[in-house]
C-alpha positions in Angstrom: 27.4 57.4 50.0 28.4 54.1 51.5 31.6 53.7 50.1 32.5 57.2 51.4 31.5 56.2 54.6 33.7 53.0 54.2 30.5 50.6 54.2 29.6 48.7 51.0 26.1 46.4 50.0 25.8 42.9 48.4 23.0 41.8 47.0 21.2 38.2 47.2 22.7 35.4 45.4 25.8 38.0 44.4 29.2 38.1 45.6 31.6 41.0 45.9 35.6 41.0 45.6 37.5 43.1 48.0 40.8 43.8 47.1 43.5 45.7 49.3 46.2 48.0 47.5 44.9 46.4 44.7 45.4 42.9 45.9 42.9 40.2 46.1 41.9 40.3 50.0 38.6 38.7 50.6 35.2 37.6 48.8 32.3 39.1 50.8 28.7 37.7 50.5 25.2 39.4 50.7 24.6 42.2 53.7 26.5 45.1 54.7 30.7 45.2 55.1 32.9 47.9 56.1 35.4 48.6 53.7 38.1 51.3 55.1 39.2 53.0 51.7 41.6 54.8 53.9 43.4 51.8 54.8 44.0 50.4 51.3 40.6 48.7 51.1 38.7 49.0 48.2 36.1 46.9 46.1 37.4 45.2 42.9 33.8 44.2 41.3 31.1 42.2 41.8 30.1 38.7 40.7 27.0 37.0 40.1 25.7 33.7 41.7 22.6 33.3 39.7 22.5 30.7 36.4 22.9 32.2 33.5 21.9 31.3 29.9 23.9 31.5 26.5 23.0 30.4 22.8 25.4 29.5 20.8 24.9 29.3 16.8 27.9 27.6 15.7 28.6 26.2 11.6 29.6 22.7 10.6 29.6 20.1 8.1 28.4 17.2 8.1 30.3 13.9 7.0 28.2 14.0 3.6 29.0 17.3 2.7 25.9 19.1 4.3 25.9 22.4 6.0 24.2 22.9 9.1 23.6 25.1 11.9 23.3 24.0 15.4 22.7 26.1 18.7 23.5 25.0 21.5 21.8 26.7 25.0 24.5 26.5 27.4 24.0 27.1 31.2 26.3 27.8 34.1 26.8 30.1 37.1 29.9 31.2 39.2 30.9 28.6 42.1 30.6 30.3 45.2 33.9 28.9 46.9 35.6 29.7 43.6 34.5 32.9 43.3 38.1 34.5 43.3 38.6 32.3 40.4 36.1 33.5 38.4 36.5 36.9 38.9 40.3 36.6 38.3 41.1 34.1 35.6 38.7 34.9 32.8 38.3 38.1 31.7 35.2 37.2 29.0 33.4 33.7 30.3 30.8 34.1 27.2 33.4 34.1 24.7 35.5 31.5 26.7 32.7 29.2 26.6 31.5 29.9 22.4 35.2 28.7 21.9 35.0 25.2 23.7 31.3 24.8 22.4 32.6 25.6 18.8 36.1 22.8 19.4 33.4 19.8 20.3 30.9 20.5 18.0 33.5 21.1 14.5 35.5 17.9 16.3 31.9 16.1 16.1 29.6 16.6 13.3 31.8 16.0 10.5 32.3 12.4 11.9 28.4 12.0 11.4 26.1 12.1 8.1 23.1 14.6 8.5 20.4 12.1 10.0 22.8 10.9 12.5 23.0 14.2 14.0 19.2 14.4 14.2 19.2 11.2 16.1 22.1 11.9 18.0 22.1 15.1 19.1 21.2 14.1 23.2 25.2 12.8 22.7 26.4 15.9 21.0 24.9 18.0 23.8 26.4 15.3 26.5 29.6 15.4 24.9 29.7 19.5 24.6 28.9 19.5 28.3 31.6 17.0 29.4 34.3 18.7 27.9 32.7 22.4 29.1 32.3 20.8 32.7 36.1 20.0 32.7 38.0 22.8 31.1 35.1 25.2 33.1 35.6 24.3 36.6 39.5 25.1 36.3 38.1 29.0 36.0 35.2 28.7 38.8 32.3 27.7 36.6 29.5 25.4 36.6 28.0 23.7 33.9 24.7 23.4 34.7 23.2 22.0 31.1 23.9 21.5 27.9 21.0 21.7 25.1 21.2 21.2 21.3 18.0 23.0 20.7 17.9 23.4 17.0 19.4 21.9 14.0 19.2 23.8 10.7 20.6 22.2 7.8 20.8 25.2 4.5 17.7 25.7 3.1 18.0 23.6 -0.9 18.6 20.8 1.9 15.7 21.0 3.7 13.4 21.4 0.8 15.3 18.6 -1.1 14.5 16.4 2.2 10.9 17.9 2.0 10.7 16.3 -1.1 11.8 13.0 -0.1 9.9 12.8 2.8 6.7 13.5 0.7 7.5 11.1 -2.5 8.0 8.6 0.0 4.5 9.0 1.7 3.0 9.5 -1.7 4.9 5.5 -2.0 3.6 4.4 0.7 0.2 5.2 0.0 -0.1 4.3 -3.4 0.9 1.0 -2.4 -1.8 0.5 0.3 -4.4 1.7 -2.3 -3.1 -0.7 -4.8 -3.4 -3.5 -1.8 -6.6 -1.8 -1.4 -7.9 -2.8 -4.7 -6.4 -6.0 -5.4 -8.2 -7.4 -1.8 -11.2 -6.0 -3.6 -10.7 -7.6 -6.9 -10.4 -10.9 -5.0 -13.4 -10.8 -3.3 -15.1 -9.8 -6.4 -14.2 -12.9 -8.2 -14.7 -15.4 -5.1 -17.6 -14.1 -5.1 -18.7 -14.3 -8.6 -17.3 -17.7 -8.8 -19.6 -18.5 -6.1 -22.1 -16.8 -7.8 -21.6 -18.7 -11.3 -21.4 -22.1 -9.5 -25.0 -21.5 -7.8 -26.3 -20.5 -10.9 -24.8 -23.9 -12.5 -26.5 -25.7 -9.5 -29.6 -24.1 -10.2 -29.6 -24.9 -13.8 -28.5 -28.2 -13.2 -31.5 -28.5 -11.4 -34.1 -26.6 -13.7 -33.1 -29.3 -16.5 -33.1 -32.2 -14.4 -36.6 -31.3 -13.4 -37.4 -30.6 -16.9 -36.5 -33.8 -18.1 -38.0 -35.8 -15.2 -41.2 -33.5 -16.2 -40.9 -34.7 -19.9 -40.6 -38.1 -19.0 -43.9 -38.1 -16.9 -45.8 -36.2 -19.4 -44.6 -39.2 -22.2 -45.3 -42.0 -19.8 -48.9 -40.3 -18.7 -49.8 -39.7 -22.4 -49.2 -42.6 -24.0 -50.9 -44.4 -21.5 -54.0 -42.1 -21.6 -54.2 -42.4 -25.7 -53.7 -45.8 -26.9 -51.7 -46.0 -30.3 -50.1 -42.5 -29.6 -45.9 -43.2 -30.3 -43.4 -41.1 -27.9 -42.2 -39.3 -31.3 -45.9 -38.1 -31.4 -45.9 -37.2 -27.9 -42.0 -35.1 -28.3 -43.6 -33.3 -31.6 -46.9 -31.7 -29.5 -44.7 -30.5 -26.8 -42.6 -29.0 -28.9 -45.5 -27.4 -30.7 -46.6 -26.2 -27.4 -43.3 -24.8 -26.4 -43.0 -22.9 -29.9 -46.5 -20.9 -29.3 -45.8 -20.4 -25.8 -42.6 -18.1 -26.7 -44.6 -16.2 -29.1 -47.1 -15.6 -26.8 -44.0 -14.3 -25.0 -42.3 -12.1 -27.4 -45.6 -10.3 -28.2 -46.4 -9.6 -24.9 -42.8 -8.1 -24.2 -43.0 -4.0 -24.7 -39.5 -4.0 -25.0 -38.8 -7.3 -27.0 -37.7 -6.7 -30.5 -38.5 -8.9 -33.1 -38.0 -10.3 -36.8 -40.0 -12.6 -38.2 -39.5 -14.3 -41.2 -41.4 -17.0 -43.3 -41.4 -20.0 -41.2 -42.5 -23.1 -40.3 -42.7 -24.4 -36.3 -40.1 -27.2 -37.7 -38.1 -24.5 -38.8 -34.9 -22.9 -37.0 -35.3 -19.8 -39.0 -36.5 -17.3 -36.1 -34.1 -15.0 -34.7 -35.0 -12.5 -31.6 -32.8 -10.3 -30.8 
């Protein structure tokens, strides 16, 4: 109904192209313009200000031989004092844009190995938008970012790189528990040395005390019986030492014994 009245809207953040006798004639902005069909006036199309949003999906491979996927999220919008530009020059931005995204990244990934593009895919998007920024801005476009959002190498790959990732780990911790152990073993054995050479101490000790105890008991008994000889004194101790362990062995509930025919001079007793 407006047209036919000669009157035309344009809608926020959107641009429209008036052409006369099919000329190029003016860009109008948002509001309401008077368009006089009658005197050759007539509206070529509109054009969007607003930022727009394309994902690309584009095939490579990489400088070891490795197939991968990359999309790249490209965003741009229509300059608004190019906007004659843009309406005229390109007549399909999307595809226009796929092909420059697809020259960088085939140019690019073959020159790297599969975990430099991981690392390096901030400078793959950077590079992408440089090149986009200049050849886009001849047709009236914006680049307004450039995003590598995904990376996906073929599927044997990633399971193959699964793999490694998790015999690594499996490395890695197998090592620590071996380090784990060993520490422990060490401290085992400083600590049963230290262990033995108490018990040495304490040994030491017993015996020393034993002998000084011997020696006393001599001394005192020879003293106390006159004509008693230390080889008399030796052989009642030793006597005395011999019924004390039996006493000890028969007392045990859980001792096991053989006896033999023997004499208390005699070596032939065995306990076991």
């Amino acid at each position: 109904m407006g047209q036919a009245l000669g009157c035309i809207q344009v809608d926020q953040s959107t641009v429209a192209i008036k052409e006369n006798f099919g000329k190029y004639n003016d860009v109008l902005g948002p509001g309401c313009h008077f368009m006089p069909w009658c005197f050759g006036s007539q509206l070529a199309g509109y054009l969007s200000l607003r930022v727009q949003q394309l994902d690309i999906l584009c095939e490579s491979k990489t400088k070891d031989n490795v197939f991968v996927t990359l999309v790249a999220s490209i965003q741009y919008r229509a300059l608004a004092d190019k906007a004659a530009d843009a309406f005229y020059k390109l007549s399909n931005t999307k595809e226009q844009i796929q092909a420059y995204v697809f020259d960088v990244i085939r140019a690019t990934v073959p020159t790297l190995e599969l975990d430099k593009i991981f690392e390096q895919k901030t400078e793959i998007a950077k590079t992408v938008g440089k090149q986009l920024t200049k050849a886009m801005s001849l047709y009236g476009y914006e680049i307004v970012q450039t995003l590598i959002v995904d990376i996906e190498p073929d599927d044997q790959v990633k399971s193959s790189m699964n793999e490694i990732n998790a015999a690594s780990r499996m490395r890695e911790a197998a090592y620590e528990k071996a380090e784990g152990e060993k520490i422990l073993q060490i401290k085992q054995a400083e600590g049963e040395a230290e262990s033995t050479y108490l018990a040495g101490l304490g040994i030491a000790r017993q015996r020393q005390a034993i002998v000084e105890g011997l020696e006393a008991s001599v001394i005192g008994f020879s003293t106390s019986v006159p004509g008693a000889s230390t080889r008399d004194v030796m052989d009642m101790i030793l006597i005395t030492q011999y019924f004390d362990t039996m006493k000890e062995i028969g007392a045990s509930s859980n001792s096991s014994a053989v006896f033999i025919p023997h004499e208390p001079e005699d070596e032939a007793f065995e306990q076991r």
